[in-house]
N, C-alpha and C positions, 0 to 999 in steps of 0.2 A: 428745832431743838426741843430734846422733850424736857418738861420742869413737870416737878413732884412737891405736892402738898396736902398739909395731912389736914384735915378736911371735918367738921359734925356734921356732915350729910350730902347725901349722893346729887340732891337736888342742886345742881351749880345757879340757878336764882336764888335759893335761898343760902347757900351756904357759907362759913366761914370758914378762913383757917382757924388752926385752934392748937393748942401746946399739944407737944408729940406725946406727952403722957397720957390723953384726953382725947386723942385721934378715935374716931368712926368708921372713917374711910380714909385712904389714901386714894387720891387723885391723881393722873399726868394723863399733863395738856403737851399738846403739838403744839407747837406756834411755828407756823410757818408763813411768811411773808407779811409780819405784821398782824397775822390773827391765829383764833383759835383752830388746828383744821383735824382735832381729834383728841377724844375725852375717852379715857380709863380710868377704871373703877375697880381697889383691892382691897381687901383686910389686909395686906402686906403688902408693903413695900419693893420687899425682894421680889416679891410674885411678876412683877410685870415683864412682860416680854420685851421690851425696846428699854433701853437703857436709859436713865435720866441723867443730863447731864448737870441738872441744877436742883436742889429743893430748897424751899421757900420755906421761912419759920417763921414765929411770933413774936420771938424776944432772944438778944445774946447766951441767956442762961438755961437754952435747950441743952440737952444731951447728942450729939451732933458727930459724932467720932464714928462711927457706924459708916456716916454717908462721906465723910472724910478719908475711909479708907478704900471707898471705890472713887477717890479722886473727883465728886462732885461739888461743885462750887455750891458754898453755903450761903445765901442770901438772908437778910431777915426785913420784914414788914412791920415796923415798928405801929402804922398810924392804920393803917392799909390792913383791916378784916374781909371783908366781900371777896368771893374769887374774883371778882369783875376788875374792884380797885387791884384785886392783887396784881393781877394780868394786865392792867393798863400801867401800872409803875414797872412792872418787870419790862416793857418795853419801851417806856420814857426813861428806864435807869435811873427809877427812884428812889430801887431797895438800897438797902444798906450789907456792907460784907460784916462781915460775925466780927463783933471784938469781944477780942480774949482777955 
């Protein structure tokens, strides 16, 4: 499954997610079989070639209609900054779905 998150920096050690107003880089990871099995790197979102089926945010009061209308489930990482934690909640089913 590819998941997409918008990112202050390409380094996945150091980086954060970060509000999609405030975004760097967007990211999308592979997860396949319980881990990461491949990392992209865009100024857009749209730009990627394999389609994400989920993106990850920082808080309920993102702008989110965009990713809503290619049908991608909206997650958010309320406590969970680091890709590392983000990516370890996203497969312990930590995040949280968007309230509206």
């Amino acid at each position: 499954m590819y998941i997409l998150l918008p990112c202050d920096s390409k380094d996945l050690k150091n980086a954060n997610i970060t509000k999609i107003q405030d975004v760097v880089v967007w990211t999308q990871l592979l997860i396949d079989e319980g881990k990461v099995a491949e990392v992209n790197h865009s100024e857009s979102w749209e730009e990627f070639e394999n389609f994400s089926e989920a993106v990850i945010v920082c808080d309920d009061s993102e702008y989110v209609w965009p990713f809503m209308e290619y049908n991608m489930m909206v997650l958010v990482a309320h406590t969970q900054k680091s890709v590392d934690d983000v990516v370890e909640a996203f497969l312990f089913k930590e995040l949280h779905d968007l309230a509206y």
